[in-house]
C-alpha positions in Angstrom: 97.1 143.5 141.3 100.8 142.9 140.3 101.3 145.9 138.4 104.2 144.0 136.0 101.5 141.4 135.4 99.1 143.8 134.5 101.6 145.5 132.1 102.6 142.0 130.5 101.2 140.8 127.2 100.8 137.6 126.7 99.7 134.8 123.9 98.6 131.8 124.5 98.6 129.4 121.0 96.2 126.1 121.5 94.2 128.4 123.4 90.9 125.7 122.4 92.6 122.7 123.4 92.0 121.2 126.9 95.2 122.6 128.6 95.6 125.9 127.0 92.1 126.5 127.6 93.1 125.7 131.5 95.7 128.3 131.1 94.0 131.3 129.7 91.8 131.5 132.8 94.8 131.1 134.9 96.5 134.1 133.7 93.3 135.9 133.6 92.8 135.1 137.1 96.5 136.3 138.2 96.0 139.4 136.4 97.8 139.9 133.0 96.6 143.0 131.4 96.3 141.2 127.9 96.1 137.6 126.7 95.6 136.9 123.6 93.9 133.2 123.3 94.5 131.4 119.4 93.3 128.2 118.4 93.1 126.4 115.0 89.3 125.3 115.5 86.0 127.4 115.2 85.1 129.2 118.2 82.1 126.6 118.7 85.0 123.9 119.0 86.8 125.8 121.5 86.8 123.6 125.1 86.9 126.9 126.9 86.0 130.2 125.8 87.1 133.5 128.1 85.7 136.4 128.2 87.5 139.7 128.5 90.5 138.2 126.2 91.9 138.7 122.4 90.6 135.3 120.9 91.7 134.8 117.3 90.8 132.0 115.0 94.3 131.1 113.1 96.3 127.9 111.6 99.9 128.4 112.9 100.8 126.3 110.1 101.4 129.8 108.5 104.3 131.8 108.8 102.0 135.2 108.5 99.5 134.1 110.7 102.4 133.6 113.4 103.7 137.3 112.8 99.8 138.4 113.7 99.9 135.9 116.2 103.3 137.7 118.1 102.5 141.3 117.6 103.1 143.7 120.4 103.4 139.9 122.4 105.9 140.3 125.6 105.5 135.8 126.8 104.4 133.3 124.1 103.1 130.2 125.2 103.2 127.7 122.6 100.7 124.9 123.1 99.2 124.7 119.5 99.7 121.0 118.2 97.9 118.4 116.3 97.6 115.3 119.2 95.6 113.5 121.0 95.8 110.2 123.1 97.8 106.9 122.1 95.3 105.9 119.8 95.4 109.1 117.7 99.3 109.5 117.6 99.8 105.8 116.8 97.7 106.5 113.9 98.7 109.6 112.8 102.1 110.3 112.7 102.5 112.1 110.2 99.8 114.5 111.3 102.1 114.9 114.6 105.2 115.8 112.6 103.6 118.5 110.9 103.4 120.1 114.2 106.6 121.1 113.2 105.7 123.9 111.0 104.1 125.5 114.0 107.1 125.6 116.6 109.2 127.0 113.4 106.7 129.6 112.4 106.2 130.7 115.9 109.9 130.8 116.5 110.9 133.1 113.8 108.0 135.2 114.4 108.7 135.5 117.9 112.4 136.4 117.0 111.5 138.9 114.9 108.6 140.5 117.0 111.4 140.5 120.0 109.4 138.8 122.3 111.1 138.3 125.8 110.4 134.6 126.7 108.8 131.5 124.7 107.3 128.8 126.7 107.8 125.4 124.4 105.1 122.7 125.8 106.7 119.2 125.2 106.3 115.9 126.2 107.3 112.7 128.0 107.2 111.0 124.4 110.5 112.0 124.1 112.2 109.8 126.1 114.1 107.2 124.6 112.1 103.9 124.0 114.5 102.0 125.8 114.2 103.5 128.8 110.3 102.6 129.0 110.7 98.7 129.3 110.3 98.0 133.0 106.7 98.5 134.2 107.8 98.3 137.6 110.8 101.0 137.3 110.0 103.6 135.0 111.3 106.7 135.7 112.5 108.9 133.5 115.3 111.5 134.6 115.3 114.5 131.7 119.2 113.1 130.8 117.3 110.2 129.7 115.7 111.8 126.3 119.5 110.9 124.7 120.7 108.7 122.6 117.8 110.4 121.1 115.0 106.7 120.4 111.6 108.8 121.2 108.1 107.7 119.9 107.5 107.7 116.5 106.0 110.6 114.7 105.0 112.4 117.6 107.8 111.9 119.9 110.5 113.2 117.2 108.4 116.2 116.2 109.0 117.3 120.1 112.0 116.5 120.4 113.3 117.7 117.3 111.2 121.2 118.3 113.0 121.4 121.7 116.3 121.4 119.6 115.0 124.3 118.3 114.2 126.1 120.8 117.5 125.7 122.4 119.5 126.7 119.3 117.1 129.9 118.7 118.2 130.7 122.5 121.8 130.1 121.9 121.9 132.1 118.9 119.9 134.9 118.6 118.8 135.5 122.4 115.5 134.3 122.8 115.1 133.6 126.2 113.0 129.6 125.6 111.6 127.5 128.2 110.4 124.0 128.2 108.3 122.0 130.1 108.1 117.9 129.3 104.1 116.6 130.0 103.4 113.6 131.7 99.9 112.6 131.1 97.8 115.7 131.9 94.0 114.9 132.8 90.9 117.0 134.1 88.1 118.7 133.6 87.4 120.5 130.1 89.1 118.2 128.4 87.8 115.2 125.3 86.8 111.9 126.5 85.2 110.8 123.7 85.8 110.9 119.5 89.4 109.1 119.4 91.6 112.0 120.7 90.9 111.3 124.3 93.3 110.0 127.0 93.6 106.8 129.3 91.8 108.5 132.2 88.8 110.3 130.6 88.1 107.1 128.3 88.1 105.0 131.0 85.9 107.2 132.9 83.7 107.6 130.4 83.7 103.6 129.5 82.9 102.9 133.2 79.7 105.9 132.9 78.7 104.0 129.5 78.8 100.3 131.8 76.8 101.7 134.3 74.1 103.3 132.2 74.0 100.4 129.9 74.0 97.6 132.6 76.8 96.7 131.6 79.0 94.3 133.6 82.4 94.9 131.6 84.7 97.1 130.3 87.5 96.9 127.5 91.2 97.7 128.2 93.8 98.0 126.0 96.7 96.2 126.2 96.9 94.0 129.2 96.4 96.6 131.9 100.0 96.1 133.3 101.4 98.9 131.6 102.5 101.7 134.5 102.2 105.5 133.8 101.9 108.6 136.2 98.8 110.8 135.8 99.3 114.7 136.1 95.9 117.0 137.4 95.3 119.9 135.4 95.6 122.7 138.5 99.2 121.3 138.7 100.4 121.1 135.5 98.8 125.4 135.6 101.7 125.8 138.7 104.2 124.4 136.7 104.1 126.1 134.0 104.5 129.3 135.5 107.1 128.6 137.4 109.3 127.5 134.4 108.5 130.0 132.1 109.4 132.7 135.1 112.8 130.9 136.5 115.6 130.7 135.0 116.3 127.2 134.0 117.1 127.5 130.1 116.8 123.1 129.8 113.7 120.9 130.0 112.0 119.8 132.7 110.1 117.1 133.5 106.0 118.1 134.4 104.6 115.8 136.1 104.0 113.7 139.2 105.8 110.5 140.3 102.5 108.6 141.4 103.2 105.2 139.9 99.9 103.4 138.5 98.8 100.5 136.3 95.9 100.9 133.8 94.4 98.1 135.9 94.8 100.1 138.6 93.5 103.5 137.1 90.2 101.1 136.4 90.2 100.3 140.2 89.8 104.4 141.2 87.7 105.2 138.3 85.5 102.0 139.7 85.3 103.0 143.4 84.2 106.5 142.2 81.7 104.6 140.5 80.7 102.2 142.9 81.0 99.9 140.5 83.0 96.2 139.9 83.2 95.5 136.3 84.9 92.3 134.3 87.8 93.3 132.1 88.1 91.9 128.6 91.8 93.4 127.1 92.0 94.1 123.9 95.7 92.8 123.0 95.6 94.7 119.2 94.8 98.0 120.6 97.3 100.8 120.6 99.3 100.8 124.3 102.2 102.4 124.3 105.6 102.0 126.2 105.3 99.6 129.2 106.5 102.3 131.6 106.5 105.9 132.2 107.1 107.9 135.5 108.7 111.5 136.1 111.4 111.6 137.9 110.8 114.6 139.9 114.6 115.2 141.0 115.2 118.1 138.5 112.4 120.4 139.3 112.2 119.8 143.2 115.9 121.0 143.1 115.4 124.1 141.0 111.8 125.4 142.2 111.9 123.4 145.6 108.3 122.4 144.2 106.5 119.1 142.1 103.2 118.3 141.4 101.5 116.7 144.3 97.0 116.6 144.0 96.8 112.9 144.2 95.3 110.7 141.7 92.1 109.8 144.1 91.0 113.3 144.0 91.8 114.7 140.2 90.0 111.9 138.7 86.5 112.7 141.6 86.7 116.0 140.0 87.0 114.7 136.3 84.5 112.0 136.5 82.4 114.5 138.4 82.6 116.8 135.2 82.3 113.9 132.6 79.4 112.2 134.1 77.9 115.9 133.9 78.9 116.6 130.3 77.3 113.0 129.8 74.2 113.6 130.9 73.7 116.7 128.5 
């Protein structure tokens, strides 16, 4: 066992969420000494639940709830937030910019508590709307997130919270870190209820075809809108590598595997063994028309980049949703 790991104490803050779940067993599994797990929802809500770690029910709304949140914390990892797919952030900005209070809270607790490093977890709905036109061309270089134009509501709230963690860097010493999501999926994670994203609904709409006899299936939007779909075990990788190197700026997480929604069908289908008729709902929620990571950055600081192809993440999804299904 790495004997620093084993002397490091670390928090991880949406601990009951789908990723930070993920990431609480991936420390465990590497060795930390201590993790302390907190999430907002009731232990019974939780996605994952590990054993053998500090789990703490808390709303990091709350300045003092953040100071018991960082005590005696060496790493924070700040994945608490109020989100969900595009059909929960469309309708709920305000709910996302709240989120807000949370990044704050946790910052000047963090500051306060002298914690060594503070991993922020953004996202790719940053990026200036502008830049997300072409369906065909859509990547997104990290440069690209100025003239600031992100998503509403949700977009600012990360944007404006990565400004803060630079600034609390800059002036008081806080060593930050921030990693910029691109559509994580996997296991663990909600496909159903209105928070979920494109791949587990879809996954879960082609399971609900099948067992209903169903011939078709509803897409939103046209189908034609292009994104790039991250696997859970990658984004994990990721994240440690930025919150242990030394790039201060950040980074774009995720892969550069270019698909349509029509074509995100198509796998989930052949997984299936399925062909289904596509009625597209033209009022439902849809998002930019393109969005890809531009991979450039990180390859050239970490020589590394997300790379489990699409085919074989969503096997091991629909694997676990048809599962959770069944129950």
């Amino acid at each position: 066992m790495n004997s620093s790991k084993n002397k490091t104490r670390i928090l991880i803050t949406g601990a009951g969420g789908f990723i930070g779940g993920h990431l609480v067993k991936y420390f465990k599994k590497q060795g930390y000494g201590f993790i302390r797990a907190i999430d907002i929802k009731k232990f019974d809500d939780w996605h994952q639940l590990t054993d053998g770690v500090e789990n703490l029910s808390l709303d990091l709304k709350s300045l003092d709830n953040c100071k018991i949140a960082v005590k005696d914390i060496d790493e924070v990892y700040n994945l608490a937030a109020d989100m969900g797919g595009m059909g929960f952030i469309e309708s709920n900005k305000a709910l996302c910019m709240l989120n807000v209070l949370i990044n704050t809270n946790m910052l000047l607790s963090a500051k306060e508590a002298k914690v060594k490093r503070f991993f922020y977890s953004s996202s790719a709905c940053v990026y200036a709307a502008d830049k997300q036109l072409d369906a065909h061309n859509p990547k997104l270089k990290e440069t690209d997130a100025y003239p600031a134009m992100p998503e509403d509501g949700y977009g600012w709230e990360k944007l404006f919270s990565e400004r803060m963690c630079r600034h609390f860097r800059e002036d008081f010493g806080l060593e930050t870190r921030i990693a910029r999501f691109h559509n994580v999926y996997g296991p663990y994670g909600e496909y159903k209820g209105g928070r979920e994203k494109a791949p587990a609904a879809l996954i879960r709409k082609v399971i609900e075809a099948v067992s209903n006899n169903k011939k078709e299936i509803e897409i939103w939007g046209d189908g034609e809108q292009s994104r790039t779909f991250m696997y859970i075990d990658d984004c994990l990788k990721g994240i440690d590598l930025i919150m242990h190197g030394e790039v201060a700026e950040p980074i774009n997480l995720g892969t550069e595997e270019l698909v349509t929604i029509n074509e995100l069908v198509g796998i989930v289908e052949k997984i299936a063994g399925v062909e289904l008729k596509r009625k597209f709902n033209l009022k439902a929620p849809r998002g930019v028309r393109g969005r890809s990571s531009d991979n450039t950055f990180i390859l050239n600081c970490f020589n590394w980049q997300p790379s489990i192809s699409l085919d074989c993440g969503m096997k091991k999804t629909f694997d676990w949703i048809k599962k959770e299904m069944k129950k």
